[in-house]
C-alpha positions as CSV (number, residue, x, y, z in Angstrom):
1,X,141.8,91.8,123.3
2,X,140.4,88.0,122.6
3,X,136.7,89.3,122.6
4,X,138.2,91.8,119.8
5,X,139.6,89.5,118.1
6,X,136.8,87.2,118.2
7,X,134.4,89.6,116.7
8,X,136.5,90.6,114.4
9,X,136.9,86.6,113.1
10,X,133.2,86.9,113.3
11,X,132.5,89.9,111.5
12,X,134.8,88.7,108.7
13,X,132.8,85.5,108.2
14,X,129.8,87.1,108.3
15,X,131.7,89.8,105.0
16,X,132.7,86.5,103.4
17,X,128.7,84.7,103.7
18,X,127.1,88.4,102.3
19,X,129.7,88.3,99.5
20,X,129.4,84.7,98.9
21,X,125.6,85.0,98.4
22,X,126.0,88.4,96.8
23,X,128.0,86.5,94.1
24,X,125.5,83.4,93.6
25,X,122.4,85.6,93.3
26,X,124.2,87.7,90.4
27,X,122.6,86.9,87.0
28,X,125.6,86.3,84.7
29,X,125.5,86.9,80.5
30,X,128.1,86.2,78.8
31,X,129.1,85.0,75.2
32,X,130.5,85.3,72.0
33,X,129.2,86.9,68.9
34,X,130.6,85.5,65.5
35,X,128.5,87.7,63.0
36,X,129.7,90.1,60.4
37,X,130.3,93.8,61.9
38,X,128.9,93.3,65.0
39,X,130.4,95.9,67.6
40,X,127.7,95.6,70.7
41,X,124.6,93.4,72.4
42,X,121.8,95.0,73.8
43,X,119.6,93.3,76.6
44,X,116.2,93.9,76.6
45,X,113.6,93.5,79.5
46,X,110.0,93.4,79.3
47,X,107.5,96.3,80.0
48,X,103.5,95.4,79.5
49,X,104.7,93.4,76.1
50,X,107.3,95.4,74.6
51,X,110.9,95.4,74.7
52,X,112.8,97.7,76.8
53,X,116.3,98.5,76.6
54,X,117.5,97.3,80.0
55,X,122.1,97.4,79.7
56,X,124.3,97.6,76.7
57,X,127.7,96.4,76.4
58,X,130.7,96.5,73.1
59,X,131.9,93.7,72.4
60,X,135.9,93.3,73.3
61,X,138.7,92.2,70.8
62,X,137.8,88.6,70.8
63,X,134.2,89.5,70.4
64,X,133.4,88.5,73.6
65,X,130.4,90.4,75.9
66,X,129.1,90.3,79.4
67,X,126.4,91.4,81.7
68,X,126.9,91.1,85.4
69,X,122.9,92.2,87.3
70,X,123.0,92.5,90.8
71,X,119.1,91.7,91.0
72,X,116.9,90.8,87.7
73,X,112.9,90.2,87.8
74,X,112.2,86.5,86.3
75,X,111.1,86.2,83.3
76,X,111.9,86.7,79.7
77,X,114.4,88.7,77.9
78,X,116.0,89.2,74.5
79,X,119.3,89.9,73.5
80,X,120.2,91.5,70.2
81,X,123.1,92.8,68.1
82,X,123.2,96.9,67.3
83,X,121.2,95.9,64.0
84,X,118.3,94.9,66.2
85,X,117.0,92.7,63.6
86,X,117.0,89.3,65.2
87,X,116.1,88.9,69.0
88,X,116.9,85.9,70.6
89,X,114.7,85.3,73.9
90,X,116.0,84.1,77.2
91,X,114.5,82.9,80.8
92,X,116.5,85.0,83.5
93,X,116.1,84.2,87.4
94,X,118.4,85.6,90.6
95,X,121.8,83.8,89.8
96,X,121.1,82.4,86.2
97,X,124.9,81.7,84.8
98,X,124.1,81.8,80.5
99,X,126.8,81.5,78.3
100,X,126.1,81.9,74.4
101,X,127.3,82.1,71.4
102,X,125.7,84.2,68.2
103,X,125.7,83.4,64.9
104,X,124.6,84.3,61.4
105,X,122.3,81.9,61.7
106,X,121.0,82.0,65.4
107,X,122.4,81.4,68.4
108,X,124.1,78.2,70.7
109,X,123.4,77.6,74.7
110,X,127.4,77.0,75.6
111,X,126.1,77.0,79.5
112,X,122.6,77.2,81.0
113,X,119.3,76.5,82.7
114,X,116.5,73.6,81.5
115,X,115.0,76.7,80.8
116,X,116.9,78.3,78.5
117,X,117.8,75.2,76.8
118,X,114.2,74.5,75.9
119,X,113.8,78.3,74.8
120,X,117.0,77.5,72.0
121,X,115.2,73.9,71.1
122,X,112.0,76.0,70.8
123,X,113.9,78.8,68.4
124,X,115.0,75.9,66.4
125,X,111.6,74.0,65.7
126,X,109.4,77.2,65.3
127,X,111.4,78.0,62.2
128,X,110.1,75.8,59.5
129,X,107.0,78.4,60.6
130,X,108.6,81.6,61.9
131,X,111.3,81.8,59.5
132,X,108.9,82.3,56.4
133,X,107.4,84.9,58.2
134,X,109.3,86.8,60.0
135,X,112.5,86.8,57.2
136,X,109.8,87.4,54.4
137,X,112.6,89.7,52.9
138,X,115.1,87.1,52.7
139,X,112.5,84.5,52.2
140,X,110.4,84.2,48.9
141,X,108.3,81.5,50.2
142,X,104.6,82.1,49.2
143,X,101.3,80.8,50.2
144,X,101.9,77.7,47.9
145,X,104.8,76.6,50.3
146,X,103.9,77.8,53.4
147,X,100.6,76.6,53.9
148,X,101.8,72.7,53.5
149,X,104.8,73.1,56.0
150,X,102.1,75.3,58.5
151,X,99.1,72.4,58.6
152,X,102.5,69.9,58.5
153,X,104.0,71.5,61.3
154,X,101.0,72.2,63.6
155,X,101.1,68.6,65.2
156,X,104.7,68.8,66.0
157,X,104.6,72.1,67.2
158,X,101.9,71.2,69.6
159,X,103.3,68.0,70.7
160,X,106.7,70.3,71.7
161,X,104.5,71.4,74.4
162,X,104.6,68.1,75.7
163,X,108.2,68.5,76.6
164,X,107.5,71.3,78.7
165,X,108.2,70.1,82.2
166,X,110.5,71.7,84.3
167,X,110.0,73.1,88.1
168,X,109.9,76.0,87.4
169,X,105.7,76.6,86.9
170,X,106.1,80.2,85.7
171,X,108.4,79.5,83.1
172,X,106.1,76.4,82.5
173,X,103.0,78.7,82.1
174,X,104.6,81.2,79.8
175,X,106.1,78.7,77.6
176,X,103.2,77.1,77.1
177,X,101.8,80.6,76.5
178,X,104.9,81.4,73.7
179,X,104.5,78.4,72.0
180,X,101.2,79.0,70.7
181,X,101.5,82.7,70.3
182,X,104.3,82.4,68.4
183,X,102.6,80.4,65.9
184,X,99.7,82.3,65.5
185,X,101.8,85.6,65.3
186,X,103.9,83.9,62.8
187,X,100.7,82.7,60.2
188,X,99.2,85.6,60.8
189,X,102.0,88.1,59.9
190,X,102.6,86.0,56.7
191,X,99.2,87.0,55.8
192,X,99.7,90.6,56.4
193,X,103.5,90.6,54.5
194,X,104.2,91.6,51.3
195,X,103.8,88.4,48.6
196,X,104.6,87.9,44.9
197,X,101.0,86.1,45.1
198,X,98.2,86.0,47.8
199,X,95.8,83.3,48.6
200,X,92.1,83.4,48.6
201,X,90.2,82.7,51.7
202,X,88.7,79.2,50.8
203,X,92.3,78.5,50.1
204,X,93.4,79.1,53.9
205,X,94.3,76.3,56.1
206,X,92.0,75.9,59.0
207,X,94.2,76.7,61.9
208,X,93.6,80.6,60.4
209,X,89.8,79.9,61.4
210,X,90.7,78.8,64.6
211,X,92.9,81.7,65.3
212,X,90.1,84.4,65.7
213,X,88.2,83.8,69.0
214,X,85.7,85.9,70.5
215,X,87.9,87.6,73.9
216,X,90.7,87.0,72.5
217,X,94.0,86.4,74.9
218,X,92.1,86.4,78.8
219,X,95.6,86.2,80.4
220,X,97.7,89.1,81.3
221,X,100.6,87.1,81.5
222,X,100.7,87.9,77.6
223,X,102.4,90.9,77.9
224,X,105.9,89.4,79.6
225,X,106.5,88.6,76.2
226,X,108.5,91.1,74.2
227,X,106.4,90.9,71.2
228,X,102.6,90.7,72.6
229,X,101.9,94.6,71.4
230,X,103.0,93.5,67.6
231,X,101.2,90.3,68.8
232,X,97.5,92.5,69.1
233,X,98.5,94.8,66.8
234,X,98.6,92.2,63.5
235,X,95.7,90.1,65.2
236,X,93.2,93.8,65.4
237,X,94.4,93.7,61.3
238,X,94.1,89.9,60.8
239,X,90.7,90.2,62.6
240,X,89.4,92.7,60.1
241,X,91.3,90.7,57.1
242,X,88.7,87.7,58.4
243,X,85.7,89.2,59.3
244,X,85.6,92.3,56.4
245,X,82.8,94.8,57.3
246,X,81.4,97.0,54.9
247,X,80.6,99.6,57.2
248,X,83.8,101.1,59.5
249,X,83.3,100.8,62.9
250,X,82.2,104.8,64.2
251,X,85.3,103.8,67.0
252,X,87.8,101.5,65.3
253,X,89.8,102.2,69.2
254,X,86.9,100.8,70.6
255,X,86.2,97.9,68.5
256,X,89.4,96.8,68.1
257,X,90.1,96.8,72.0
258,X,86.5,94.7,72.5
259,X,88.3,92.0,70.7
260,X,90.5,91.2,73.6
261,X,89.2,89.3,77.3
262,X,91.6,91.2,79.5
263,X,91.1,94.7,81.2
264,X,95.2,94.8,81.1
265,X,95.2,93.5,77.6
266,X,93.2,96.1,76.4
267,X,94.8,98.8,78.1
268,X,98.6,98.0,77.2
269,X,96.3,97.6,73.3
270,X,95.1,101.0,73.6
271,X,98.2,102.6,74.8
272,X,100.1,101.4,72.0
273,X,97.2,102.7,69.7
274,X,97.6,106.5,70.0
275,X,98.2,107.8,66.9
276,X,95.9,110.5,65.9
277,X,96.1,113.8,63.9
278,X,94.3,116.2,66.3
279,X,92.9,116.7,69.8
280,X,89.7,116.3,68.9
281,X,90.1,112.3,67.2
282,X,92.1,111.8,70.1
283,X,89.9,112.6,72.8
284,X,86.7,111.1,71.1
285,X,88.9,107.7,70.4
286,X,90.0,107.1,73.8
287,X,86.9,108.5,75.8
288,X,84.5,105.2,75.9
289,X,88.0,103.2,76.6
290,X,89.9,105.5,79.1
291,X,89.0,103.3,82.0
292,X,91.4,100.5,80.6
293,X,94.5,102.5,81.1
294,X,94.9,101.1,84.1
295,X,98.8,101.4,85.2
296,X,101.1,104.8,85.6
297,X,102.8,103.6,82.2
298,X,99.6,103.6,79.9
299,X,98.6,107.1,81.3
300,X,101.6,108.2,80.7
301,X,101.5,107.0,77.0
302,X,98.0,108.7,76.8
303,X,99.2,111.8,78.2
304,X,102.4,111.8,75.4
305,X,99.7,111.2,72.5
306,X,97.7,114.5,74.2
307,X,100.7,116.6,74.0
308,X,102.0,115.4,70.6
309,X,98.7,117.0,69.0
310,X,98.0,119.9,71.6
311,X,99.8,122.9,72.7
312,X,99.0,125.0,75.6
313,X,98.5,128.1,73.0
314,X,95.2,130.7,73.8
315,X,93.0,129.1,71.8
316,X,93.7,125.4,71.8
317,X,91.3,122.9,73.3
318,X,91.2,122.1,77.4
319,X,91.6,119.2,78.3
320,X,88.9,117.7,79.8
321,X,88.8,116.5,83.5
322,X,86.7,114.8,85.7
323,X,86.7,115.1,89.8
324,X,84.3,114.8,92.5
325,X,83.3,117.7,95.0
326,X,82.5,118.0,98.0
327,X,79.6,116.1,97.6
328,X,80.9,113.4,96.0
329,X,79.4,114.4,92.7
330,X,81.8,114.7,89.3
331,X,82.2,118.2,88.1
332,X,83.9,117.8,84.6
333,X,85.5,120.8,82.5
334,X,82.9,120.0,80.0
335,X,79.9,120.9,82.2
336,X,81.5,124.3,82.9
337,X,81.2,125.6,79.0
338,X,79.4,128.5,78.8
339,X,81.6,130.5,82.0
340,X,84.8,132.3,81.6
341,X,86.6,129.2,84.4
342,X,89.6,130.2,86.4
343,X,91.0,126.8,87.5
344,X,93.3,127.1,91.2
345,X,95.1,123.9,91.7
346,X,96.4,123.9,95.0
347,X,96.8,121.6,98.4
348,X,95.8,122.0,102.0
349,X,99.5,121.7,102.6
350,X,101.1,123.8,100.5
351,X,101.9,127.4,102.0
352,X,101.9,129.6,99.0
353,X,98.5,128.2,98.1
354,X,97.2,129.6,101.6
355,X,98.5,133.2,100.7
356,X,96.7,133.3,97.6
357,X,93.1,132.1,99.6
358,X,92.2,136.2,100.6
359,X,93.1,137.5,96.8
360,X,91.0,134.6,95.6
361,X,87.6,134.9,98.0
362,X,87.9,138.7,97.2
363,X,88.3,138.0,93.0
364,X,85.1,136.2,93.4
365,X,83.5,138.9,94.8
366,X,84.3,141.1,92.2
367,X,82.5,138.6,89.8
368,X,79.6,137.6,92.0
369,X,77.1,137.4,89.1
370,X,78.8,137.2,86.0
371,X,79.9,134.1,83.8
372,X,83.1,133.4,85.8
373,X,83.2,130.2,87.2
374,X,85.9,129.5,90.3
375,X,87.2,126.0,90.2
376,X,89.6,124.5,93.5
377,X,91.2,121.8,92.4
378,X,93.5,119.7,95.2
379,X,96.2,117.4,94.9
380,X,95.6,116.1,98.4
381,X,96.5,112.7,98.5
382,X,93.4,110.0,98.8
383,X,93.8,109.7,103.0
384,X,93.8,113.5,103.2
385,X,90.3,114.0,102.1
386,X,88.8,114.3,105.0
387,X,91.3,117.3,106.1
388,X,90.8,118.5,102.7
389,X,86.9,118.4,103.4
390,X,87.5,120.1,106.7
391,X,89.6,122.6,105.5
392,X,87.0,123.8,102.9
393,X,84.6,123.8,105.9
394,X,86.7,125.8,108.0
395,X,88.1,128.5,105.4
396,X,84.4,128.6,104.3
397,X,86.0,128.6,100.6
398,X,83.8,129.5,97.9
399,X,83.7,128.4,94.1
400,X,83.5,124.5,92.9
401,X,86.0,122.8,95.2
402,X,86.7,119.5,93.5
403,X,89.2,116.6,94.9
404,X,91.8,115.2,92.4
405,X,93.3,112.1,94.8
406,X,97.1,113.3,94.1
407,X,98.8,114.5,91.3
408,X,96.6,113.2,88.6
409,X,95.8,113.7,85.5
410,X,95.1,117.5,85.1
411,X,98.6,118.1,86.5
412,X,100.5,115.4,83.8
413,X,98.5,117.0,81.1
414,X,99.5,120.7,81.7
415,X,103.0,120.0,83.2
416,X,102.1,121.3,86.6
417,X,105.1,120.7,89.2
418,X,104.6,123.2,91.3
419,X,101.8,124.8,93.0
420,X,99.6,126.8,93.7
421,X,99.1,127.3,89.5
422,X,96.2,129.4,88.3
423,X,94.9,128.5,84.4
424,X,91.9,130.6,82.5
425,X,89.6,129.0,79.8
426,X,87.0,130.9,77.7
427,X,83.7,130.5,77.6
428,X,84.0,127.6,74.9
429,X,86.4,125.7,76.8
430,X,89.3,126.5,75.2
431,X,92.4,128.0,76.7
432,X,93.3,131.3,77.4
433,X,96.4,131.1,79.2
434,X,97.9,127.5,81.1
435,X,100.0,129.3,83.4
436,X,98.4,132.7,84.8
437,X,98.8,135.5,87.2
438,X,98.2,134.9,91.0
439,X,95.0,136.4,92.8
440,X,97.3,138.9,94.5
441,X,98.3,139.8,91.2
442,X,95.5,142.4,89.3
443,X,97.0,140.8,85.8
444,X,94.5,138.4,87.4
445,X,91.3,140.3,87.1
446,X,92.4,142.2,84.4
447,X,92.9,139.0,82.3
448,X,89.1,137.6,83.3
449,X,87.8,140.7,82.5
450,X,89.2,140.7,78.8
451,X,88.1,137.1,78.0
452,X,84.5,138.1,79.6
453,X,84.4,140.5,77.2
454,X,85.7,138.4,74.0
455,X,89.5,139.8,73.8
């Protein structure tokens, strides 16, 4: 009875430590907002330099809000009102304990870190520049007033960095990192804003000269800030507004993206760049640049700007993809114009794709000789190749068998969950159906036959 006891002492300790440290790794918000008709506060993390919405919350009767996060990654954040016109940007690490208060005018640290207290003196010394800037709506300040308090403010802004010392070297670094971005972005979107009156170039300050570097912004650490895609956005613009080129660049995507010294950069750049009319601008924009999409997020986007300007309709464009075969060498849709192309994209592991193998060595018998082209496609991941490779061997399968490393690309563009799924182009490449009958299905032959024969 003692020993149970004794654990049980024990095991309530051990509740009370978990809890304890539960409780002092929980990142705490909270504050008040004194501004007309506000009714909630958003909190915003930060995904390859934009802001995310991350929690919500309504503010009570006393106007009062909190967020309580079990686990947050550092770094910054913003929090705005529901008019989302004004974000104010915090530091957040495991167990931060911030208590504001917003106002018309800004914002006041009641209760936090070094950190975020340096972030509020920041907000308060970048506004003789930010404010003209980014308030250019409320603020009639034009070039004649601006540019003194810019080339006046420069040397305090700079020395600010100076006070930049805490322990904490990734806040350090990013600081350091916002406090001359912020600047920039702020002269720069002047500039680009609306003005009663604008200045001519002689009549810029020299900091504008010093702005435009060739490889522009090397660190990826840019985009954990909220604004770095408006950041590259207005310094592409600013860029041409400097350096004004009487012949358009053939690939303004392109060009624009050369201007930056980061492989990241670039990508998060071209993924916020997407915005064409057809397929055809789409895929010539983004072909010389496609290898900078780098993470699942800016495929994604590319994928989105596909679909918003293609349907799956008989007749629309293909899109075109690239894998290796057996040999290792790439086999791309475009190399396959010319052939009626039945695409099969299938796994070694998937069951129903096994069924359909007989139907599909027996369809390509029935072609031998015409301009019907059998493409394998598998989703195999990467350390299956070599069972992919063997299977192919084994089955003795016929065709083009090509290797796509996983669900990649061909199956985000044409929505494939589910396999095996059979899809039919035309002889130009374009689509005939994205979602066709099975081998062991003669809609299948009949269907070949027909866009053989122009139908």
């Amino acid at each position: 009875m003692r020993k149970i006891a004794l654990f049980g002492w024990l095991a309530a300790c051990l509740f009370l430590s978990v809890e304890t440290f539960a409780k002092d790794r929980m990142t705490l918000i909270s504050g008040q907002v004194n501004r007309e008709n506000a009714v909630s506060v958003f909190l915003y993390k930060v995904v390859e330099g934009k802001r995310t919405e991350y929690a919500s919350t309504r503010l009570d009767g006393d106007k009062a809000f909190a967020f309580a996060l079990p686990s947050v990654k550092e770094g910054f954040y913003y929090l705005a009102d529901q008019r989302k016109n004004s974000y104010i940007r915090i530091y957040l690490t495991a167990g931060e304990k911030l208590e504001l208060q917003l106002t018309e005018e800004g914002y006041e640290v009641i209760k936090g870190s070094k950190e975020n207290k340096l972030l509020h003196d920041w907000s308060i010394t970048s506004q003789v520049v930010t404010a003209p800037a980014f308030n250019w709506m409320k603020d009639s300040c034009t070039y004649l007033s601006y540019f003194p308090k810019l080339e006046s403010a420069l040397p305090q802004l700079q020395q600010y960095k100076e006070k930049i010392k805490t322990k904490n070297k990734h806040f350090n670094e990013l600081m350091k990192m916002a406090v001359e971005t912020d600047v920039e972005h702020a002269a720069m979107y002047f500039l680009l804003t609306p003005n009663t009156v604008h200045p001519k170039k002689e009549q810029y300050p020299s900091f504008y000269r010093q702005i435009i570097q060739p490889a522009k912004y090397k660190s990826a650490q840019l985009l954990e800030m909220g604004d770095a895609l408006e950041l590259l956005s207005r310094y592409a613009t600013f860029n041409v507004l400097m350096n004004p080129s009487k012949e358009r660049p053939k690939n303004m995507l392109e060009h624009n993206a050369s201007l930056f010294g980061n492989d990241t950069i670039k990508g998060a750049f071209i993924a916020n760049s997407l915005r064409y009319k057809t397929f055809e601008e789409l895929e010539e924009a983004v072909k010389p640049v496609k290898q900078y999409l780098l993470t699942d997020s800016m495929q994604a986007a590319y994928f989105r700007a596909m679909k918003a300007v293609a349907d799956f309709k008989k007749g629309s464009p293909s899109y075109n993809f690239a894998y290796e075969d057996i040999n290792g060498k790439k086999v791309s849709m475009t190399d396959l114009k010319g052939k009626v192309v039945l695409v099969d994209v299938w796994a070694t592991w998937c069951g129903p794709c096994k069924v359909e193998i007989p139907h599909l060595k027996k369809l390509e018998e029935e072609f031998e000789g015409k301009k019907v082209e059998f493409v394998s496609i598998s989703v195999d991941v990467e350390k299956d190749k070599e069972k992919w490779k063997n299977f192919v061997a084994e089955k003795a399968l016929g065709g083009t068998q090509l290797f796509a490393s996983g669900w990649s690309d061909i199956t985000k563009y044409y929505d494939i969950t589910g396999i095996p799924r059979f899809l039919v182009f035309d002889q130009e490449g374009k689509i005939v159906t994205a979602n066709a009958p099975r081998p062991s299905e003669p809609e299948l032959k009949t269907l070949l036959e027909n866009t053989l024969q122009g139908k």
